[in-house]
Structures are given as C-alpha cells and as structure tokens.
CHARMM internal coordinates of N, CA and C (Angstrom, degrees):
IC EDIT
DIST 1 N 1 CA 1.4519
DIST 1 CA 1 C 1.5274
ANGL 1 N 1 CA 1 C 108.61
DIST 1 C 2 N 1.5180
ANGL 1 CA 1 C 2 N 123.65
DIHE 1 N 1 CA 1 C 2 N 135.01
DIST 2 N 2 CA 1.2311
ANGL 1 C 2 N 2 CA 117.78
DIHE 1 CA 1 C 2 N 2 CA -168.64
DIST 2 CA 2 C 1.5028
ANGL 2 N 2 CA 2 C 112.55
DIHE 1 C 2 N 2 CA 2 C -79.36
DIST 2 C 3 N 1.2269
ANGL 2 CA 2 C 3 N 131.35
DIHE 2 N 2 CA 2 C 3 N 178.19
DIST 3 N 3 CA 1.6302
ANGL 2 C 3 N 3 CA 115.70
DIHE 2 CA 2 C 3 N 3 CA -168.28
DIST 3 CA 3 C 1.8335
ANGL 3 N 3 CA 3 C 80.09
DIHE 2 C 3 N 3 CA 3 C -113.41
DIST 3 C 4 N 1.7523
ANGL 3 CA 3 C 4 N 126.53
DIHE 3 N 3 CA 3 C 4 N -172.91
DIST 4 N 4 CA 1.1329
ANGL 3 C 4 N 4 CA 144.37
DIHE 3 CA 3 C 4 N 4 CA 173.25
DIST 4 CA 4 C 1.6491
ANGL 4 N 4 CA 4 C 107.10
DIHE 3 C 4 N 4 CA 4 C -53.92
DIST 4 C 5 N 1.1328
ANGL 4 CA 4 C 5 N 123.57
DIHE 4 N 4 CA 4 C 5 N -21.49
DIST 5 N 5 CA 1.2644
ANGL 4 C 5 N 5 CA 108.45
DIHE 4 CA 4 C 5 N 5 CA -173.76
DIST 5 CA 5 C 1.7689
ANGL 5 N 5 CA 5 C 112.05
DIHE 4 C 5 N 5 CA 5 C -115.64
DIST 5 C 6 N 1.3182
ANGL 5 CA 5 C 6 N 88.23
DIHE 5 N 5 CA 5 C 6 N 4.00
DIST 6 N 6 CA 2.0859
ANGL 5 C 6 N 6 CA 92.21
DIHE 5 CA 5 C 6 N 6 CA 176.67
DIST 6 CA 6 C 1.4314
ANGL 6 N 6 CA 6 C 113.22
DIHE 5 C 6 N 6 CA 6 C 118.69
DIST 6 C 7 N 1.2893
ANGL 6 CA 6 C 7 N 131.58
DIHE 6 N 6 CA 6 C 7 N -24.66
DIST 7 N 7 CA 1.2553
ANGL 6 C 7 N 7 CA 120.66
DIHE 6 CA 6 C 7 N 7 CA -158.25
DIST 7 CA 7 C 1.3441
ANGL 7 N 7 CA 7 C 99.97
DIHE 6 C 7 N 7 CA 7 C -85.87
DIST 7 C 8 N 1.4071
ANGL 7 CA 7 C 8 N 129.49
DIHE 7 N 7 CA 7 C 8 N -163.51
DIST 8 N 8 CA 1.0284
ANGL 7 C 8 N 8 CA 122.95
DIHE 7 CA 7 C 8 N 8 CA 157.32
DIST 8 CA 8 C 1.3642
ANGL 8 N 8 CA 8 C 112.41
DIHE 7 C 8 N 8 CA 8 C -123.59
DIST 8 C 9 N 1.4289
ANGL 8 CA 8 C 9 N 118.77
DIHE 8 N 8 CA 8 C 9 N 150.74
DIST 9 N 9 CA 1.4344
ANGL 8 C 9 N 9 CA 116.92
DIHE 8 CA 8 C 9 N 9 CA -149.79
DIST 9 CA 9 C 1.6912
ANGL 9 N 9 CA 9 C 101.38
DIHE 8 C 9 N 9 CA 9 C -89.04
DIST 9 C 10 N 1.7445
ANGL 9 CA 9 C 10 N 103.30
DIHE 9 N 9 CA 9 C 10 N 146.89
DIST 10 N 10 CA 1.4376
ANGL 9 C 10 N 10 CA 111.73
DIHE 9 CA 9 C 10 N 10 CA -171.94
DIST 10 CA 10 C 1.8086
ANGL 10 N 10 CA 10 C 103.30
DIHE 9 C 10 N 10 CA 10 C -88.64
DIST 10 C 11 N 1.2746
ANGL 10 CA 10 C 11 N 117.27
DIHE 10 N 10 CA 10 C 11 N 161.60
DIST 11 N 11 CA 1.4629
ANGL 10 C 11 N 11 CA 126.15
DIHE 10 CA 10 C 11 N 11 CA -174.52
DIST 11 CA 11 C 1.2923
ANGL 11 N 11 CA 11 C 88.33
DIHE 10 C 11 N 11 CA 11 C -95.89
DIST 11 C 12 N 1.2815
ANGL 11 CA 11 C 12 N 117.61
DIHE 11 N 11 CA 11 C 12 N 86.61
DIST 12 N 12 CA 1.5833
ANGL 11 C 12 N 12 CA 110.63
DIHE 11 CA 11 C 12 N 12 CA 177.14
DIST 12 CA 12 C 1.9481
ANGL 12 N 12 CA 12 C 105.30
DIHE 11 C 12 N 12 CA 12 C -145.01
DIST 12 C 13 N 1.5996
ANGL 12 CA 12 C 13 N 108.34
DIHE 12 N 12 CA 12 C 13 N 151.35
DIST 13 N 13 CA 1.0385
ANGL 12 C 13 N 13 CA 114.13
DIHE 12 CA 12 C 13 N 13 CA -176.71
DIST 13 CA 13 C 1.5280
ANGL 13 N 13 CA 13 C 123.51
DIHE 12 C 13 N 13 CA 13 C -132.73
DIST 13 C 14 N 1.0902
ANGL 13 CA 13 C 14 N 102.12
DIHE 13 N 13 CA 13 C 14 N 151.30
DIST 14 N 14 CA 1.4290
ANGL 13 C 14 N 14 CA 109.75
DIHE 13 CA 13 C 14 N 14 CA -176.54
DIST 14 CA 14 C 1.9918
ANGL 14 N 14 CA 14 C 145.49
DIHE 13 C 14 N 14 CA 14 C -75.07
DIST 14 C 15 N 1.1636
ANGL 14 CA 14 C 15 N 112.38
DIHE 14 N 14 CA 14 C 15 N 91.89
DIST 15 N 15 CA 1.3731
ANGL 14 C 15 N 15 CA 110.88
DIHE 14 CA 14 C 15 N 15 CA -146.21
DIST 15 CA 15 C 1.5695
ANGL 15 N 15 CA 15 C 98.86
DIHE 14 C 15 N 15 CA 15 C -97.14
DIST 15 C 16 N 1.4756
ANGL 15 CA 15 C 16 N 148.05
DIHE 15 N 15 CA 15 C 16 N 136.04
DIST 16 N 16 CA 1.2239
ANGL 15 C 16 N 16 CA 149.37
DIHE 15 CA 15 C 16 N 16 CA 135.81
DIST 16 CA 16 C 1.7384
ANGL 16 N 16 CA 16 C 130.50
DIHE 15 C 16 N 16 CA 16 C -96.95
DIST 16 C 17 N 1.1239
ANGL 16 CA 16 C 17 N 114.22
DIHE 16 N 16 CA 16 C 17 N 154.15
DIST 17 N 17 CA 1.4503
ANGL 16 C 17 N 17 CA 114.26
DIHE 16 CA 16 C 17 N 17 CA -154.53
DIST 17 CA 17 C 1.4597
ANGL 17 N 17 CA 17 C 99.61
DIHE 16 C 17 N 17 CA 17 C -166.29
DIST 17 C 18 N 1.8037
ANGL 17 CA 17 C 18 N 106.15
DIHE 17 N 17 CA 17 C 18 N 130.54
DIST 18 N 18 CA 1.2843
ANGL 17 C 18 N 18 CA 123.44
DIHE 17 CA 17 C 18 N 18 CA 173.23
DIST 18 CA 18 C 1.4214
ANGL 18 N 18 CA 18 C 112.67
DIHE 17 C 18 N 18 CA 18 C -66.03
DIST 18 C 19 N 0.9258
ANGL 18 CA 18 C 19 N 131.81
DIHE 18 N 18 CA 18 C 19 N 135.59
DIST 19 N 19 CA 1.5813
ANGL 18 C 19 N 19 CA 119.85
DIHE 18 CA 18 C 19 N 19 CA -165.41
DIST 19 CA 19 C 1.7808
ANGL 19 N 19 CA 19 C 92.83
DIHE 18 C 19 N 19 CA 19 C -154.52
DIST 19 C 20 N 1.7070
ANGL 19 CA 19 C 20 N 102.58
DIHE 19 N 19 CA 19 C 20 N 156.35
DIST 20 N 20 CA 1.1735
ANGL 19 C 20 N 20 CA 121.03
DIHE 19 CA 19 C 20 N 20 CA 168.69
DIST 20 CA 20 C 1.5213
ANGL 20 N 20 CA 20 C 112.96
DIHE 19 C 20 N 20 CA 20 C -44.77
DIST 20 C 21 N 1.3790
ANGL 20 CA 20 C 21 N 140.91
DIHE 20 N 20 CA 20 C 21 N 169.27
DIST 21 N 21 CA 1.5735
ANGL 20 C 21 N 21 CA 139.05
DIHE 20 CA 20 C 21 N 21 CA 167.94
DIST 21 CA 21 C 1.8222
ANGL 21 N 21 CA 21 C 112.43
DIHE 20 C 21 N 21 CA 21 C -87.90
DIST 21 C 22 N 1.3156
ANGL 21 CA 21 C 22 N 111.90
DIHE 21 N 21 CA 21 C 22 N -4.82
DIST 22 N 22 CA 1.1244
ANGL 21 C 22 N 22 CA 121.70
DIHE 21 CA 21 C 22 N 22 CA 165.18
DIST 22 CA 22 C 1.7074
ANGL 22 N 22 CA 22 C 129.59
DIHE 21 C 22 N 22 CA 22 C -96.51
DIST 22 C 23 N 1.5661
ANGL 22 CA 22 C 23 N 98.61
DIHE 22 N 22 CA 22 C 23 N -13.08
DIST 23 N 23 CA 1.7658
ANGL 22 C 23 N 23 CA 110.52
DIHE 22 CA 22 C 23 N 23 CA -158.24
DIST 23 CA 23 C 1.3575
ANGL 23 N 23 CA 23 C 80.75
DIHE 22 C 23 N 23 CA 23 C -83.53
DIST 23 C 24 N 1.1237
ANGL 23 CA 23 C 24 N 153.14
DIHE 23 N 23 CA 23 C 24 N -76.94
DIST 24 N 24 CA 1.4931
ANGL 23 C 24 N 24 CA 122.44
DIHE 23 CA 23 C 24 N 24 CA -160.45
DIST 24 CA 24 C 1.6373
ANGL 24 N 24 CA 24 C 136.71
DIHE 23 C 24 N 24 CA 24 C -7.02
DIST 24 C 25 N 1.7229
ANGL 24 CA 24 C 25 N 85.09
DIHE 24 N 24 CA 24 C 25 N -79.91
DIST 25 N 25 CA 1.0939
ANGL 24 C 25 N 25 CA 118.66
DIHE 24 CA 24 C 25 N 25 CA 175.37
DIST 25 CA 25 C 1.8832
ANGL 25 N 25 CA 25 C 109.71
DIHE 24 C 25 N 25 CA 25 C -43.84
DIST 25 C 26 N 1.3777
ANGL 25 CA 25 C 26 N 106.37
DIHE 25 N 25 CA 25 C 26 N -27.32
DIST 26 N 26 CA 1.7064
ANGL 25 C 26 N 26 CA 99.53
DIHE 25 CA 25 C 26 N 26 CA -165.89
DIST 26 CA 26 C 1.5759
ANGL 26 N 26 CA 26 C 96.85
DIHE 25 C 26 N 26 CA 26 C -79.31
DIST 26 C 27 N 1.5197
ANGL 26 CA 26 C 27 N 105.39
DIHE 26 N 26 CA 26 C 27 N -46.84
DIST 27 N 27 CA 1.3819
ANGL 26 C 27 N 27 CA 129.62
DIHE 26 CA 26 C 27 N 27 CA -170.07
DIST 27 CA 27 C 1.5079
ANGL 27 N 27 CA 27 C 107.77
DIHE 26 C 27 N 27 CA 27 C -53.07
DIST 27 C 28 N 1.2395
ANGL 27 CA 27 C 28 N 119.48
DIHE 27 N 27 CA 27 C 28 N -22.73
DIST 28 N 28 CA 1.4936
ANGL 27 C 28 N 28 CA 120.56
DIHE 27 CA 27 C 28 N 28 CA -175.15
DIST 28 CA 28 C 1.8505
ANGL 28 N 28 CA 28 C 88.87
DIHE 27 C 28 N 28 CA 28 C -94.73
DIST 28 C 29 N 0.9505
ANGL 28 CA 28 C 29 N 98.07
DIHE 28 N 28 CA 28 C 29 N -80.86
DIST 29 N 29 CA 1.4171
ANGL 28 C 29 N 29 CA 99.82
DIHE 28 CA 28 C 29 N 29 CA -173.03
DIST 29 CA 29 C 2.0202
ANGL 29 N 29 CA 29 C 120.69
DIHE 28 C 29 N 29 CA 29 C -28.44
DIST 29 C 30 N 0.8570
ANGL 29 CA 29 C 30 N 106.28
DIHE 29 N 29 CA 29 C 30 N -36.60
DIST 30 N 30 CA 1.2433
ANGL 29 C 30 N 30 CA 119.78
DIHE 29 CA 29 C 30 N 30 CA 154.27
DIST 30 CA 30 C 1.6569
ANGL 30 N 30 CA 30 C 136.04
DIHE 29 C 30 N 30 CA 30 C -59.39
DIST 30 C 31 N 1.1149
ANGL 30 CA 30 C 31 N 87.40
DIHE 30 N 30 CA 30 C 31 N -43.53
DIST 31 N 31 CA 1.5464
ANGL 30 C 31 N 31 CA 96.43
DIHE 30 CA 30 C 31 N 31 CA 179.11
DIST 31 CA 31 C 1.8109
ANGL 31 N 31 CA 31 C 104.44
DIHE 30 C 31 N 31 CA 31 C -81.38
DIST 31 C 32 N 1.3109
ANGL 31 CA 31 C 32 N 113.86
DIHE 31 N 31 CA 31 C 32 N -11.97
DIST 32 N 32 CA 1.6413
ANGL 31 C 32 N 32 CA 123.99
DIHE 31 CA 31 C 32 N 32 CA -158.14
DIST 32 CA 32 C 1.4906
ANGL 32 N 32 CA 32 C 89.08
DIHE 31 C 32 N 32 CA 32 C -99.88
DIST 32 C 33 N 1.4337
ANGL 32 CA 32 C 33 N 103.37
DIHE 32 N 32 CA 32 C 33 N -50.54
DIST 33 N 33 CA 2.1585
ANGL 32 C 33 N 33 CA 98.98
DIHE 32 CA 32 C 33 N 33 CA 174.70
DIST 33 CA 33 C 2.0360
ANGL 33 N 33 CA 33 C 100.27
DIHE 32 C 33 N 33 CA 33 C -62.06
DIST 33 C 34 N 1.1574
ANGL 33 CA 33 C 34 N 114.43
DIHE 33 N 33 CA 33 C 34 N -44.60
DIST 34 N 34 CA 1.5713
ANGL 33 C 34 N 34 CA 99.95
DIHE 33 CA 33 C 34 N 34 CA -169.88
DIST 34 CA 34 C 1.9498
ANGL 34 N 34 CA 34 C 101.96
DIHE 33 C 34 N 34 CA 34 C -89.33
DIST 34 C 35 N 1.1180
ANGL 34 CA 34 C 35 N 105.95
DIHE 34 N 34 CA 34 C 35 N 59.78
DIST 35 N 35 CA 1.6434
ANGL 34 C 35 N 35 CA 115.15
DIHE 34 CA 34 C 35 N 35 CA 171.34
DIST 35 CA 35 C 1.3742
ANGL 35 N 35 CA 35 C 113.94
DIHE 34 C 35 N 35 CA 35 C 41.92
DIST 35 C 36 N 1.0927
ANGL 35 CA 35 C 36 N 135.19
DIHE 35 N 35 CA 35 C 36 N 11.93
DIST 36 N 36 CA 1.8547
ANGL 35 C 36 N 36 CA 132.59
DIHE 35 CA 35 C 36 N 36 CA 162.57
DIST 36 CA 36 C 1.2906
ANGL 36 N 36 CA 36 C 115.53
DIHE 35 C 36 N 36 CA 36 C -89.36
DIST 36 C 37 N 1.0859
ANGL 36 CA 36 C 37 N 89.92
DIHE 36 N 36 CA 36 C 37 N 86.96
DIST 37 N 37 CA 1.8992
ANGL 36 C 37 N 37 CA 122.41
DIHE 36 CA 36 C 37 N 37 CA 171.49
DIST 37 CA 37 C 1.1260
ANGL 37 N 37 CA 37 C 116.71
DIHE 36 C 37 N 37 CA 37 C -83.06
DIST 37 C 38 N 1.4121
ANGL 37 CA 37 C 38 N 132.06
DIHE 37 N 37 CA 37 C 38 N 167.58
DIST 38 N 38 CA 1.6350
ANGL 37 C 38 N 38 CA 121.36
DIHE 37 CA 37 C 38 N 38 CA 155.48
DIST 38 CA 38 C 1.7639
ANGL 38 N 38 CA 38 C 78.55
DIHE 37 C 38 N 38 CA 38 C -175.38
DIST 38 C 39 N 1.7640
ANGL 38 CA 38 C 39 N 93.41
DIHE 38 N 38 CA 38 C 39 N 111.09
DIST 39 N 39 CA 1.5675
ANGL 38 C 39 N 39 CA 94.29
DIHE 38 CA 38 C 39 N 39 CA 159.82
DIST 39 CA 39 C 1.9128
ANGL 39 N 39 CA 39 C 92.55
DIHE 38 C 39 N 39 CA 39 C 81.96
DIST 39 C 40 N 1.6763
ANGL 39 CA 39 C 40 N 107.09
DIHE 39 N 39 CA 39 C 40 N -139.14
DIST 40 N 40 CA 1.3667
ANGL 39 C 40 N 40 CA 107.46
DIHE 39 CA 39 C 40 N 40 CA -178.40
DIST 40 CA 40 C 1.3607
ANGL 40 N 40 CA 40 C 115.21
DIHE 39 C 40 N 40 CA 40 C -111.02
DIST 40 C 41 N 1.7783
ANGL 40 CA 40 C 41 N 95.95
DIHE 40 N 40 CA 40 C 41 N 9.18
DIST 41 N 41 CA 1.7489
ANGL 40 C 41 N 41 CA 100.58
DIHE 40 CA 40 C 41 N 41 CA 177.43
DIST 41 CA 41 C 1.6933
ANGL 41 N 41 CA 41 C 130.73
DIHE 40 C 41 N 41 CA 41 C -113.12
DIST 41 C 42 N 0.8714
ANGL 41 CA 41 C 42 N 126.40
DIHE 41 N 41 CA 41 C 42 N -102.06
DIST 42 N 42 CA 1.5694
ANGL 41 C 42 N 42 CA 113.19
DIHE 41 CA 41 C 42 N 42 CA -171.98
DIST 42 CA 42 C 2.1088
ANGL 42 N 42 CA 42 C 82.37
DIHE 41 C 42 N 42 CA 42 C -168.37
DIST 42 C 43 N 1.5144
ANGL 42 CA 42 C 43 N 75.45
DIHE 42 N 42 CA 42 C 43 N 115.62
DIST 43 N 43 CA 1.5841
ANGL 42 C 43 N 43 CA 110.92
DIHE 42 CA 42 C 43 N 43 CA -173.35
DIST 43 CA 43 C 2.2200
ANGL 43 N 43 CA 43 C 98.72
DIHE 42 C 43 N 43 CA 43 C -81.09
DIST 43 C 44 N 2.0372
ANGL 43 CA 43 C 44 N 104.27
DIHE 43 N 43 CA 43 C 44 N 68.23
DIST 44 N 44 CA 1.3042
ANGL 43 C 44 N 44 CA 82.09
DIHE 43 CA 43 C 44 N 44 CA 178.64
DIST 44 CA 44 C 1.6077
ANGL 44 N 44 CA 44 C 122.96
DIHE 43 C 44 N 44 CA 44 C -92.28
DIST 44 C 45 N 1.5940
ANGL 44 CA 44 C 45 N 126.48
DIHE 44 N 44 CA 44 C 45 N 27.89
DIST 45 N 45 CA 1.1307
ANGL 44 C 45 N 45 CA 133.74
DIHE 44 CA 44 C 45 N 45 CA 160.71
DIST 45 CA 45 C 1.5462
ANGL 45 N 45 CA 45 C 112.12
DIHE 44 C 45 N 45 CA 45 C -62.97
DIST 45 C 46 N 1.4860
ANGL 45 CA 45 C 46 N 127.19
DIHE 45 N 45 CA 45 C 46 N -53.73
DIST 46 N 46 CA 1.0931
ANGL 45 C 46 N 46 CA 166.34
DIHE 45 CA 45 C 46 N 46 CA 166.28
DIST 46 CA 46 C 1.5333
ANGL 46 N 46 CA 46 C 112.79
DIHE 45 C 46 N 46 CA 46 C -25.27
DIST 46 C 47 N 1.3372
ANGL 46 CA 46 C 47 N 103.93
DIHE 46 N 46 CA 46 C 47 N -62.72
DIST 47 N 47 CA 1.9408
ANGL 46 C 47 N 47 CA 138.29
DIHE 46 CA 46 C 47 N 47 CA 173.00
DIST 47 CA 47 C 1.5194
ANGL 47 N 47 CA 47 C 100.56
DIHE 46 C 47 N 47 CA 47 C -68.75
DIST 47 C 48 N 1.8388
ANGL 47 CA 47 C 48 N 123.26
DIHE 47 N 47 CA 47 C 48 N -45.93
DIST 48 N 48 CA 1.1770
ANGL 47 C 48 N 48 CA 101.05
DIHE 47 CA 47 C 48 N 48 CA 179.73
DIST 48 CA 48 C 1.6606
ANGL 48 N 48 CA 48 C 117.91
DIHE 47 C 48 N 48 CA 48 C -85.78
DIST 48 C 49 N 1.2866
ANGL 48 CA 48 C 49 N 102.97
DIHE 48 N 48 CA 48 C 49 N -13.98
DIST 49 N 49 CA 1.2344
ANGL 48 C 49 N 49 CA 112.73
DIHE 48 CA 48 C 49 N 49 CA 157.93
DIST 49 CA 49 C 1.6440
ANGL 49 N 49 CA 49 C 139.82
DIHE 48 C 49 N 49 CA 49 C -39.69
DIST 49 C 50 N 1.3598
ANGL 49 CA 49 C 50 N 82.13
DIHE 49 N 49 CA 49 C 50 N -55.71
DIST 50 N 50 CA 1.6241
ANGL 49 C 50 N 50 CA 103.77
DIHE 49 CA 49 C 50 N 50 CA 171.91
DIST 50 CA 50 C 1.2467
ANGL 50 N 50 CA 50 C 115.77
DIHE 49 C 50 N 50 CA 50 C -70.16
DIST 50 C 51 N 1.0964
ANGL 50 CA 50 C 51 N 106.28
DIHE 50 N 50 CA 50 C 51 N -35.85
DIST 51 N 51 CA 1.9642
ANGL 50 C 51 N 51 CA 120.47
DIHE 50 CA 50 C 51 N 51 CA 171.69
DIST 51 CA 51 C 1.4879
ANGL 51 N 51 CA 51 C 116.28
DIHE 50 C 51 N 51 CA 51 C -29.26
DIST 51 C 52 N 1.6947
ANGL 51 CA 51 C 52 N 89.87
DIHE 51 N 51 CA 51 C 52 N -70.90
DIST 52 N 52 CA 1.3116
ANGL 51 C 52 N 52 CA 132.08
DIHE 51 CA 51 C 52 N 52 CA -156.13
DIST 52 CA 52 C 1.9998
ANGL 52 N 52 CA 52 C 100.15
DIHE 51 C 52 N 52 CA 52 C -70.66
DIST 52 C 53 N 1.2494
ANGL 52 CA 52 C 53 N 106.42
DIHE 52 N 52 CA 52 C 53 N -36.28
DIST 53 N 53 CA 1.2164
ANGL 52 C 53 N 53 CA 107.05
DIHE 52 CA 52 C 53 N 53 CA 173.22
DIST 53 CA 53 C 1.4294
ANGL 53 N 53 CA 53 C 128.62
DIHE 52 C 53 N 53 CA 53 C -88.72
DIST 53 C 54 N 1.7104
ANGL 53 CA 53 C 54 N 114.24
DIHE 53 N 53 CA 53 C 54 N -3.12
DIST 54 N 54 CA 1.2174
ANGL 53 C 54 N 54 CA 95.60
DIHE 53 CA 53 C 54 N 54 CA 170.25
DIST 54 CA 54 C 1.2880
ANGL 54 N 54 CA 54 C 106.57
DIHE 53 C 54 N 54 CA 54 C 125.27
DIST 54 C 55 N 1.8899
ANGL 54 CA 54 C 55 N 119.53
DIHE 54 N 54 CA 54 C 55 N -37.84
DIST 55 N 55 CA 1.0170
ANGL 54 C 55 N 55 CA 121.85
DIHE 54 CA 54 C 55 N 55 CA -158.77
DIST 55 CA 55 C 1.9851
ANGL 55 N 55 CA 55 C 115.36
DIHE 54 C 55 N 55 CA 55 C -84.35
DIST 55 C 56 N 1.1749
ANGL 55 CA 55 C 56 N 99.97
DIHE 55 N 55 CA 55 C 56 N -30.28
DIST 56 N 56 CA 1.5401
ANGL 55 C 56 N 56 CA 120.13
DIHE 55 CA 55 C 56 N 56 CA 169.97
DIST 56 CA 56 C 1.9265
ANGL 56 N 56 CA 56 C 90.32
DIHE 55 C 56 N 56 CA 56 C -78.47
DIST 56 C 57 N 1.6830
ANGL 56 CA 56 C 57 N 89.10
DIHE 56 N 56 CA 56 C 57 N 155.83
DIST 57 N 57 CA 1.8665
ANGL 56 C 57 N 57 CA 93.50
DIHE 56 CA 56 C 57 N 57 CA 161.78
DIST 57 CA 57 C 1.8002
ANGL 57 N 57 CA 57 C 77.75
DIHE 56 C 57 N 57 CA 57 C -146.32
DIST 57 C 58 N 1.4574
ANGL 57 CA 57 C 58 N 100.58
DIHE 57 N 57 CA 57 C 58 N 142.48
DIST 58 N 58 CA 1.0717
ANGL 57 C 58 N 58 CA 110.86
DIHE 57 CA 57 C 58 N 58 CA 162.67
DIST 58 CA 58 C 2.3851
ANGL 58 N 58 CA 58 C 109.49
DIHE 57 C 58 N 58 CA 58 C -101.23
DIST 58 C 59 N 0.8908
ANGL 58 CA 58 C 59 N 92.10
DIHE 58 N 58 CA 58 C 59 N 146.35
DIST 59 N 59 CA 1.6465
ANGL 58 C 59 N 59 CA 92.46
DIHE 58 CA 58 C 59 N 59 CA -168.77
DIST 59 CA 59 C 1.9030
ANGL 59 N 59 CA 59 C 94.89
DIHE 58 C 59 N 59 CA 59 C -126.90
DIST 59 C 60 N 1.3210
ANGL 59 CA 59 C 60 N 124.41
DIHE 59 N 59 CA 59 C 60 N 118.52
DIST 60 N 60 CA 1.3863
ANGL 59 C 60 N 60 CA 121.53
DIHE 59 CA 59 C 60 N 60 CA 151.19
DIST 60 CA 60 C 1.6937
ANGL 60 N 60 CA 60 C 126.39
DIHE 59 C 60 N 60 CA 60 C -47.61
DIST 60 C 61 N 1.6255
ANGL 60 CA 60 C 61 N 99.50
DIHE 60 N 60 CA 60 C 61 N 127.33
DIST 61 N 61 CA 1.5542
ANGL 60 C 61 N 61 CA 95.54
DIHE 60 CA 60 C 61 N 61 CA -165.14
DIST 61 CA 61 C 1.3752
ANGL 61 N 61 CA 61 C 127.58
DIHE 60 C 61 N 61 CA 61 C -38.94
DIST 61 C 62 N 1.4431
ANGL 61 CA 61 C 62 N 96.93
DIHE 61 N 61 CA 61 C 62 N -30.13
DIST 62 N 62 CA 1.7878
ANGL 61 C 62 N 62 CA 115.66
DIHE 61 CA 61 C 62 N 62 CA -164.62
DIST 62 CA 62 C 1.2829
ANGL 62 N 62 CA 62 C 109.28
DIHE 61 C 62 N 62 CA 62 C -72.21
DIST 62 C 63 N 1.5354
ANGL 62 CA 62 C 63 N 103.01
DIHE 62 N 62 CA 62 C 63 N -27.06
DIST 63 N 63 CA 1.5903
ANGL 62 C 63 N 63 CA 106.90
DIHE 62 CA 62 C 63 N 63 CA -172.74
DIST 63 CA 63 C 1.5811
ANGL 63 N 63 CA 63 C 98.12
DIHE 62 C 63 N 63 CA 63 C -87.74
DIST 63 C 64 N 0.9894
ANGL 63 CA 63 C 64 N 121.22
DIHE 63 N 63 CA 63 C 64 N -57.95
DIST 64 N 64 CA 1.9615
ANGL 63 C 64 N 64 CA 124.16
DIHE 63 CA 63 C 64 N 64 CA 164.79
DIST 64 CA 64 C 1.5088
ANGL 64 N 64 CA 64 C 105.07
DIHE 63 C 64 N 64 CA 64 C -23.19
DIST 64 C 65 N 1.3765
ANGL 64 CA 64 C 65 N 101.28
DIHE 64 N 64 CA 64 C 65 N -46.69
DIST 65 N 65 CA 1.9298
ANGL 64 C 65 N 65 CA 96.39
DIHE 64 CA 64 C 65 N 65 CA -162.55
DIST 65 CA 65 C 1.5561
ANGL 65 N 65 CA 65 C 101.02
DIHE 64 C 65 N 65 CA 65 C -90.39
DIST 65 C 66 N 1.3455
ANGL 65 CA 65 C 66 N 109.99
DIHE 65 N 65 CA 65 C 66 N -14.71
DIST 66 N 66 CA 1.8314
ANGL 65 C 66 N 66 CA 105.33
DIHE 65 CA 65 C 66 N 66 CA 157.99
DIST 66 CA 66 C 1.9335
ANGL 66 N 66 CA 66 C 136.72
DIHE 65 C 66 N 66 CA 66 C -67.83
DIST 66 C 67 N 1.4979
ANGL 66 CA 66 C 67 N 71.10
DIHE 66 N 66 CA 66 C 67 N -23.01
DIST 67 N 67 CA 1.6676
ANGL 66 C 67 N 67 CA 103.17
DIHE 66 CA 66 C 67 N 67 CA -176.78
DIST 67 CA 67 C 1.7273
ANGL 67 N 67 CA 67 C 95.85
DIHE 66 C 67 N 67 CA 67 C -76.26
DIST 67 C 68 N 0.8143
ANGL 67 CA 67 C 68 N 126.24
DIHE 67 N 67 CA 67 C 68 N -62.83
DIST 68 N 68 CA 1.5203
ANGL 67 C 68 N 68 CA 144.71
DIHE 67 CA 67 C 68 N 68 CA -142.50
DIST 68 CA 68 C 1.9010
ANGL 68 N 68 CA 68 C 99.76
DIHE 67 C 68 N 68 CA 68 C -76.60
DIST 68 C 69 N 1.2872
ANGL 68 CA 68 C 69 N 102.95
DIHE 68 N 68 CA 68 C 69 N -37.08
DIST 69 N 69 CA 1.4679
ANGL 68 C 69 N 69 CA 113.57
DIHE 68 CA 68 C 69 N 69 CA -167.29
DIST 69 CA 69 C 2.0296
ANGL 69 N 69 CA 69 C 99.27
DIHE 68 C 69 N 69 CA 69 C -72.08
DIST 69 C 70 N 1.2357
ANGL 69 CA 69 C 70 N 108.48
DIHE 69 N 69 CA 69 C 70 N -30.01
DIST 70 N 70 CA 1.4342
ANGL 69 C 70 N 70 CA 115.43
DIHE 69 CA 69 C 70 N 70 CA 179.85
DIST 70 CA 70 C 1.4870
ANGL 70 N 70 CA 70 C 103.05
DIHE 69 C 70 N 70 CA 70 C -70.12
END
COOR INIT
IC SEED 1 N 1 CA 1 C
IC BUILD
C-alpha cells in the first residue's frame, strides 16, 4: 500500500539501544567497509539485517585469534 507521498511502505521496524558514546560511530563505519550504504552514509538497518539473516557472522576476537594461530 503506498504511504501519502507515493512510495510504497517498507515492513520495517524500529529498534533503540543503550550503546557505548563511541558504538555508533564504529557501527557505521563498519557497515560502510562491508558495502551498506544508503545515500552518502552507512545503511545500518541493512547490516542489522544481514545479521539477523544469517548472512553476516559475527565471531569473538579470542575465538578469531584461536582460529588464526592454526
């Protein structure tokens, strides 16, 4: 169904979160190196998106730096 101005409206929802004063900033920047753009900024609906589906894996460093030593 289109919304008042033409588009048609996305199935999307609204998430907030206490976060560090730095986690923004990482979270964009991150999402901008792994191609989730939107416009000239960093598409992080997109990133949590990808998360959530499977396509991102997030890995704890310690476990990465266990991986890496093999």
């Amino acid at each position: 169904m289109p919304n008042p101005r033409g588009r048609p409206r996305l199935e999307r929802t609204v998430i907030m979160a206490r976060v560090a004063p730095e986690t923004p900033t990482a979270l964009r920047r991150e999402a901008i190196k792994l191609g989730f753009i939107h416009g000239k900024g960093a598409a992080l609906g997109k990133l949590l998106d990808a998360w959530a589906a499977g396509e991102l894996v997030l890995i704890r460093r310690e476990y990465l730096e266990k991986l890496s030593i093999k």
